[in-house]
Structures are given as C-alpha cells and as structure tokens.
MIMAR-433864 format. One line per 2 residues: number of its first residue (from 1); their letters; for each residue x, y, z of C-alpha. Coordinates in Angstrom, 3 decimals. Layout:
N
NUM	a	X/Y/Z | ...
! end
This chain:
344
1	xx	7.090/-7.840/-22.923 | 3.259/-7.683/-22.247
3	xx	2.546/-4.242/-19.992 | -0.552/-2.525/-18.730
5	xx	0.300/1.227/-19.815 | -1.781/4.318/-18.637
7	xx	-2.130/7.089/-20.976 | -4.840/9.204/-19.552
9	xx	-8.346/9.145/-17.324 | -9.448/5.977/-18.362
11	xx	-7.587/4.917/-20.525 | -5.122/1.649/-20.118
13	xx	-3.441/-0.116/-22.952 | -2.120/-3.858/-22.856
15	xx	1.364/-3.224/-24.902 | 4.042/-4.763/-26.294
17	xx	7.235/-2.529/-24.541 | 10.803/-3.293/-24.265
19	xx	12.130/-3.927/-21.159 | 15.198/-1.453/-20.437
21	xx	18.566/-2.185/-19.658 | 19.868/-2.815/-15.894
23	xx	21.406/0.636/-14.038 | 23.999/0.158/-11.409
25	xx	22.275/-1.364/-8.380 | 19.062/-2.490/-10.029
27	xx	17.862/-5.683/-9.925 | 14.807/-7.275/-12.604
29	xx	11.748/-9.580/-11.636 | 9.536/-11.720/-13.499
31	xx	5.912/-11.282/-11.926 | 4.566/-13.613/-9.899
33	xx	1.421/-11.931/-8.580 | -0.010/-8.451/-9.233
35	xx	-3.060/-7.216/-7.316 | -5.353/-4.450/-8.143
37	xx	-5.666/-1.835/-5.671 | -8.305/1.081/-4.759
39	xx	-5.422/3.393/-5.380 | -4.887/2.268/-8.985
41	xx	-8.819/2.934/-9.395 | -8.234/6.265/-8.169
43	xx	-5.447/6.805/-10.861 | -7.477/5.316/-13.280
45	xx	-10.093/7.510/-12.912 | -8.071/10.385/-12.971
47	xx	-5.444/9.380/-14.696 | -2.746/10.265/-13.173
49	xx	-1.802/10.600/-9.456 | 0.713/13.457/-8.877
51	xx	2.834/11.739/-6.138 | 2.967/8.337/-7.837
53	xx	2.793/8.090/-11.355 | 2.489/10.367/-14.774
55	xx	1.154/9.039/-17.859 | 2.562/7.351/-20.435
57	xx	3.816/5.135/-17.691 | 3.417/0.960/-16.606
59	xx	0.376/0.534/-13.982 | -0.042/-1.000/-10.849
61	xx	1.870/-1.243/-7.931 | 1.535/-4.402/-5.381
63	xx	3.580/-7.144/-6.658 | 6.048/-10.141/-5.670
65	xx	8.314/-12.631/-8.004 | 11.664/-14.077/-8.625
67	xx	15.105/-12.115/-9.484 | 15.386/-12.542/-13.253
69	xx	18.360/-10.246/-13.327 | 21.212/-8.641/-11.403
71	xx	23.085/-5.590/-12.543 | 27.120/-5.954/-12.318
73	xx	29.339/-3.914/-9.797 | 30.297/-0.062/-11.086
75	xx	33.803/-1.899/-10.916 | 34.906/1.201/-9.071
77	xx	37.501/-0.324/-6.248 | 40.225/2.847/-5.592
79	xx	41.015/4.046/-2.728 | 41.062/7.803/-4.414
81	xx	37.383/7.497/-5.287 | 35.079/10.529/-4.629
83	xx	31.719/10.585/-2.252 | 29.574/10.453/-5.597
85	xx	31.572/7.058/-6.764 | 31.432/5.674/-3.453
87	xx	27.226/5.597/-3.203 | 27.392/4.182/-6.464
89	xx	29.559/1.649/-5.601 | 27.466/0.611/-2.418
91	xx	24.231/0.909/-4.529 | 25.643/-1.623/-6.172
93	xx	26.957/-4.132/-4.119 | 23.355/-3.910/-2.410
95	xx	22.348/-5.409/-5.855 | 25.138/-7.891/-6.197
97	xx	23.999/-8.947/-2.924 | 20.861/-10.559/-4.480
99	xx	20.701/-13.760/-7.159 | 18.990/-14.719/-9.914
101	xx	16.110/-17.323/-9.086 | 15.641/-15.686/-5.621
103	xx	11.722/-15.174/-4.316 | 10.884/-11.621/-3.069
105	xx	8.579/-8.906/-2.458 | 9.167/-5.177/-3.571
107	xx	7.230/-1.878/-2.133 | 6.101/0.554/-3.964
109	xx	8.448/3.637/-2.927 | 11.767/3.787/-1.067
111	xx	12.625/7.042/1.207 | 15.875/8.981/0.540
113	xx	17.169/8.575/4.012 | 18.633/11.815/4.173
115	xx	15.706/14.858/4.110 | 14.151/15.723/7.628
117	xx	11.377/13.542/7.740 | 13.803/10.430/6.948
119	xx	16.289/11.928/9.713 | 13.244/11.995/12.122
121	xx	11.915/8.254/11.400 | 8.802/9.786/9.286
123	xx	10.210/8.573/6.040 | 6.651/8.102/4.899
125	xx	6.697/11.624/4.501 | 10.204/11.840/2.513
127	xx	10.435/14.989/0.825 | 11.416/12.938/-2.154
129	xx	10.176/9.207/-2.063 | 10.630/6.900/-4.936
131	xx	8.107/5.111/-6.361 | 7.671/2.255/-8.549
133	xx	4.968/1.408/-11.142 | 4.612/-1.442/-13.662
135	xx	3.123/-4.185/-11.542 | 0.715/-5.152/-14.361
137	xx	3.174/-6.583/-16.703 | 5.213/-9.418/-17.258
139	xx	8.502/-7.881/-15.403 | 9.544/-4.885/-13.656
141	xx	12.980/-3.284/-13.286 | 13.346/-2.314/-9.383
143	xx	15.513/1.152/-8.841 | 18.443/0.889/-7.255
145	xx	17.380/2.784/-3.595 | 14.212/0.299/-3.535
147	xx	16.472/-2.538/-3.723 | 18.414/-1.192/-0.663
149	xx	15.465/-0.263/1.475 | 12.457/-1.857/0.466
151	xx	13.296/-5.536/-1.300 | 12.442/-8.595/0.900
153	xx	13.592/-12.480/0.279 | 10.450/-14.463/0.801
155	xx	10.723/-17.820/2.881 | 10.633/-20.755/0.632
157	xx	6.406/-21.453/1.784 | 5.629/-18.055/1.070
159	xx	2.815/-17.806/-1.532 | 3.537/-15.045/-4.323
161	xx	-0.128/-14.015/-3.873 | 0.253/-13.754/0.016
163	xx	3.115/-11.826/-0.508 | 1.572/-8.958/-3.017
165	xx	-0.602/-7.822/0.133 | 2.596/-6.389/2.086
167	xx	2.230/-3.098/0.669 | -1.270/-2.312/1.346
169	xx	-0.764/-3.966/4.619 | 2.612/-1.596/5.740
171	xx	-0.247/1.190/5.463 | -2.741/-0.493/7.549
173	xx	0.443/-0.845/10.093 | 1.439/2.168/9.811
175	xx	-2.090/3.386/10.873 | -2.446/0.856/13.929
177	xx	0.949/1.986/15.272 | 0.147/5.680/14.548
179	xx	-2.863/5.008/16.931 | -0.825/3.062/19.463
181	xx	-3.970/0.200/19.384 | -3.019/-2.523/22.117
183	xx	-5.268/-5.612/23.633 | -8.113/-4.993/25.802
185	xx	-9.513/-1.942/23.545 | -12.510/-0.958/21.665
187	xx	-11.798/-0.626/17.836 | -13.950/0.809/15.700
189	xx	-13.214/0.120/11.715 | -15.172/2.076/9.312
191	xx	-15.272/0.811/6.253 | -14.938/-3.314/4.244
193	xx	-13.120/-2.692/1.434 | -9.571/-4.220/1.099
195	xx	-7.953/-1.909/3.880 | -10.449/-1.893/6.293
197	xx	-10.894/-5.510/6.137 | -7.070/-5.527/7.051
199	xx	-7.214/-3.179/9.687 | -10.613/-5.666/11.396
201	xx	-7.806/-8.888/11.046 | -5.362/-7.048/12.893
203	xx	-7.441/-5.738/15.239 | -8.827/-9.180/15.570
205	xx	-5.236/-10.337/16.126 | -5.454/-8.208/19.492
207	xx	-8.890/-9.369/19.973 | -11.048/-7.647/18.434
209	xx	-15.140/-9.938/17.136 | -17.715/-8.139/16.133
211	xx	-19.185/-6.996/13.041 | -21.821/-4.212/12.876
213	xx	-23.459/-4.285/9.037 | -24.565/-0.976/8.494
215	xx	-26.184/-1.543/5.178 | -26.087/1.407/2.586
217	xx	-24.522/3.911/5.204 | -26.867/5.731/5.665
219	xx	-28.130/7.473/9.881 | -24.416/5.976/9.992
221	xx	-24.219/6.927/13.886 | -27.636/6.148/15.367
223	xx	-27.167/2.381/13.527 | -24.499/1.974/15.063
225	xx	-24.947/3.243/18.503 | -28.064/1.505/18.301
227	xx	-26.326/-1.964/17.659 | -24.137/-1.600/20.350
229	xx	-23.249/0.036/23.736 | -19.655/-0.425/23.386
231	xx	-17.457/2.927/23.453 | -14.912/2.733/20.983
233	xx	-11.147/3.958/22.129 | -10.103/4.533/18.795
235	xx	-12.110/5.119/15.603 | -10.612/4.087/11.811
237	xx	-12.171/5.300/9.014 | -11.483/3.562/6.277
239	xx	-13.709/4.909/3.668 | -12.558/8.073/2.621
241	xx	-15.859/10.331/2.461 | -16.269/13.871/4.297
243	xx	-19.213/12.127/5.895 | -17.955/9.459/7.289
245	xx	-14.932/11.308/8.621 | -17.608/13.761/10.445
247	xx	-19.418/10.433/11.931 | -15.867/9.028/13.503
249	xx	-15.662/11.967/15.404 | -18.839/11.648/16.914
251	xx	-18.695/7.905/17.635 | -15.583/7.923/19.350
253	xx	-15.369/7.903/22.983 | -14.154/10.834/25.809
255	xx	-10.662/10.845/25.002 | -9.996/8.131/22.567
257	xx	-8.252/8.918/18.760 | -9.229/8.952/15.425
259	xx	-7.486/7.966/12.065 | -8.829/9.384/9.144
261	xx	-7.424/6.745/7.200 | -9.628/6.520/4.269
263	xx	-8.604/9.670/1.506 | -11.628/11.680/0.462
265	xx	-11.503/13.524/-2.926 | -9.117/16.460/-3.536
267	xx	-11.039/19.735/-2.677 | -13.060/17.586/0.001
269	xx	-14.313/19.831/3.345 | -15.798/18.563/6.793
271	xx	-17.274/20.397/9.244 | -15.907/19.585/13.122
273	xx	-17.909/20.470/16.097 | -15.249/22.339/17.740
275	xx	-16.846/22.277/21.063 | -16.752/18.137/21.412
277	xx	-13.259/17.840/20.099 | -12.221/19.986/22.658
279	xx	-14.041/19.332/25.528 | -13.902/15.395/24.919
281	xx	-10.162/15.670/24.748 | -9.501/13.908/21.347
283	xx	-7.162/13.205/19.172 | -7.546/13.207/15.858
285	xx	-4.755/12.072/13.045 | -4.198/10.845/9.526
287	xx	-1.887/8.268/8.710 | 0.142/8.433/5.206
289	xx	1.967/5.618/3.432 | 4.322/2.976/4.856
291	xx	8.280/3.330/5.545 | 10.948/0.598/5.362
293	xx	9.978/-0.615/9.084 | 6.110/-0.830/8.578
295	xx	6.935/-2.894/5.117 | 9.147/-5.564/7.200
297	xx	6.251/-5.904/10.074 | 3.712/-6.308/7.587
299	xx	5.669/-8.850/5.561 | 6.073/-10.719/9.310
301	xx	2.419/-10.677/9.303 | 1.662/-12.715/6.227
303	xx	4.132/-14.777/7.208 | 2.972/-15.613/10.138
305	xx	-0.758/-16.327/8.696 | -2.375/-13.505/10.038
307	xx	-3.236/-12.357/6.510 | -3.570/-14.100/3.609
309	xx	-4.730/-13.534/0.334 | -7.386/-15.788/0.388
311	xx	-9.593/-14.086/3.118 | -8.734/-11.184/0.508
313	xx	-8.143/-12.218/-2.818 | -11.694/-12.819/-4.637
315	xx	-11.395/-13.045/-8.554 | -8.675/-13.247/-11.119
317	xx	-8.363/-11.435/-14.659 | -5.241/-12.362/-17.323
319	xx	-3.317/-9.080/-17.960 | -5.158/-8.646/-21.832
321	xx	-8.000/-8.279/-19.843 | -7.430/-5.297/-17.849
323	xx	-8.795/-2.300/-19.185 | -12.047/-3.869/-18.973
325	xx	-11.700/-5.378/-15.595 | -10.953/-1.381/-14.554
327	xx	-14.008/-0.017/-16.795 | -16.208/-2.669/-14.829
329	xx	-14.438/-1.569/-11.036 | -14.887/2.324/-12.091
331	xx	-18.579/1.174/-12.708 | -19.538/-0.351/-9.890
333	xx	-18.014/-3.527/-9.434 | -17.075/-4.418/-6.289
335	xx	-14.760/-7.112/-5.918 | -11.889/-6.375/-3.215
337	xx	-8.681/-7.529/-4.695 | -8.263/-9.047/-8.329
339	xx	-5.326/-11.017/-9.110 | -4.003/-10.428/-12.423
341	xx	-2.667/-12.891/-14.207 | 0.267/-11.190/-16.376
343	xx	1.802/-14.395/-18.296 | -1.451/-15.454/-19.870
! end
C-alpha cells in the first residue's frame, strides 16, 4: 500500500509498504479521510516528536474509515488459563466484537488504565499512552488497547471528513472542561488556527459572538482592551508563543483562569508578574491531550452539527502530493486543515 513515511526533519516519503499481519485484538481500516494537523507540522519540522512518533515510521494521525479486517479469537477458552491468557483473550473478543464493512473513528493514543494517572481519571497523562501513526496512507492497523478504549462506530449520516476532527476536538474538550466554561461567561480565545477556531464554536455553543481581529499581533493587549470593555472570565491561548502566554495573563479578569493551551517551543521561558497573579487571585493551567471520555463528547459534538469539517476543512491534496503540501505549510502557508486524499 501507498504510505506517507517520515524519515527525518523534513523529510516525508510517499512509499510503497506492506501492510502487516493482524495481532490478537487488532482490527484494520481502509482510510476514509486523513487531515493534516499543526502537530504533524511540528513533527515535520523536527522530525520526530518524542511522545508520539520516531522515524522511520507512517505519518499523520486524525483519521476515520471502514473495518477492512478483524483479527480471530486467541482461541484460548479453559477454565485453567493464567491472568496473562485471560487479557489476551478479552483483547480479543473486544476485536471480534467489531465487523468488516463497519464505519468508525479511531484516536490517536489509548491510556493503559492501570498507572496512577489512569486510576485517578487523568489518563491523558498515562504514564504509558499508546499512540497511533499512519493516517496518511491507504490503511492503518489499529492496536489492540485502542480498539478497546478509543474506537467509535459512526452513525450511518456521519461524514468520514466530519468524523477525522474528533481528535483535535477531544483536546479542545478537554481544555473547556479543564476550565469549567459554562453560559453566561466571558471567553476569551487567543488564537484562529484549527484549535482555536474550535474552542470560538464551542464557546459559541454556550453563547459566545464576537470576534476581535487583531491583525499581525502585535500591542496584543492595548488592541484588544481597546476594542472592547468586556472582562474576560477565562482566557485560552491558543497560539503557543511565550508572548502571547504573558498577554493572557494580563487580559484576564480578577479571579478568572487561564489555559495555556497553545505549546510554545521546547526551551521556551515567560516572565509572570508575580504580584498580579497573586493579588488578582488567578488561576492559571495547561491542558494536555484527550482521554477516552473527552474523545466520546467530542465525537457527540460532530454529531450533533456543532462542528463540521466544512467551517474547518479548506483545501485538499492526493497522498503523492504530500511532502510538498508540508514544504509549502513549513513555509508559510496557511491553510487550516487539508484533507488528504490517500486513494488517488
């Protein structure tokens, strides 16, 4: 089959791979819709992300499609059987479970369920998450744990492009639950790219409308302040530069909360004024990833219409095509999500 492969920093190869053979629980998909991602840019640029993925590996991460394949049983059905044999065996009936021909989405990692972070409902944090690359090809095997945890039938009027955006938007969930957002509240989203245009459509969801353009970013705080007299309850910055994460602080009101959201460049320091932190009573956090629970609320989300891919969703590029398409994003380009088209 056709795959996207990432060898180094900058460098992505279309190849012609063999697709492996089924392990006990695993199930395989044929591709419907793979997006590109700011995170894959990020790889690409380095390449190689140390949590994620290490080269010579398949690229890209935000998918959906159709079962192509189910693995068998282990077969193992004694009562004698030892703890080992039986997680096997229920690995694999979670596979058998599923059927060829059936429409779903996958995440990109899967928790262990069993480290302290899983045991305290912060699997995002899982001392030893799973993840899965090789959304830029023409089919992906999915692991055996993901297909327990983190593989979702889509209903019947779900569009495969619709249903790529789960993953990115478990994050953005993830990041409006960490901050406890409700109706009635000032938001604040820093940032247009694909997430923080996300995190404006569910804030609009609770009622959020309008739109400060800031231009180039630059006097960041005294545009804004001077475009509006609202005072925001809750800052997102959804950018991922030092300065910006210095300029939420300052724009957020007496006692509201802060997501640095946005990732700035490993090695990255900020300087805090200590003084209105403290004295203004806020809180500040950083939300991480998704978990199983974030994935499902987000998939509820596009089903429900409040995101879709087309508000999203702005250009398309076959699979062959793809190395350039990434030299042209690492350049400069700035298109917000690129289908790619990985039968053509």
């Amino acid at each position: 089959m056709k795959a996207a492969v990432l060898h180094g920093k900058e460098d992505v190869r279309v190849e012609e791979i063999a697709p492996r053979v089924l392990q006990s629980g695993e199930v395989r998909l044929r591709i419907e819709a793979a997006l590109t991602c700011g995170t894959d840019l990020k790889v690409f640029k380095r390449g190689y992300h140390a949590k994620m993925i290490v080269p010579s590996a398949v690229f890209g991460h935000e998918l959906a499609g159709v079962i192509l394949e189910v693995s068998g049983s282990s077969g193992s059905q004694s009562a004698q059987i030892e703890k080992a044999e039986i997680k096997i065996s229920r690995l694999a009936s979670a596979a058998t479970s599923w059927n060829v021909g059936e429409r779903v989405v996958v995440a990109n990692s899967a928790p262990c369920g069993g480290c302290f972070f899983c045991k305290n409902h912060q699997e995002n944090l899982c001392e030893d998450l799973l993840f899965l690359n090789g959304a830029y090809a023409e089919s992906i095997v999915v692991p055996a744990r993901l297909v327990e945890k983190n593989l979702f039938r889509l209903k019947p009027e779900t569009d495969f492009r619709d249903a790529a955006l789960t993953e990115p938007l478990a994050c953005v969930v993830q990041g409006v639950e960490d901050l406890k957002l409700r109706a009635g509240q000032n938001i604040l989203v820093l940032g247009a790219g694909p997430i923080g245009l996300m995190f404006v459509a569910l804030a609009k969801n609770l009622g959020a409308a309008q739109v400060i353009d800031i231009g180039d970013g630059a006097d960041l705080v005294s545009k804004i302040r001077s475009a509006t007299e609202a005072k925001f309850d809750a800052v997102i910055e959804a950018v991922g530069r030092p300065e910006t994460w210095e300029a939420a602080v300052q724009l957020v009101r007496k006692g509201g909360a802060v997501n640095f959201f946005g990732g700035c460049p490993s090695g990255t320091t900020l300087t805090l004024d200590t003084t209105l932190i403290h004295y203004s009573n806020l809180t500040l956090l950083a939300s991480f990833h998704h978990t199983p629970r974030t994935i499902r609320r987000a998939l509820e989300f596009i089903e429900a219409g409040v995101i879709r891919a087309a508000d999203f969703v702005d250009g398309e590029c076959p699979l062959t095509k793809l190395p350039e398409l990434f030299k042209s994003m690492a350049a400069g380009n700035h298109a917000v999500k690129t289908l790619i088209r990985v039968h053509e």
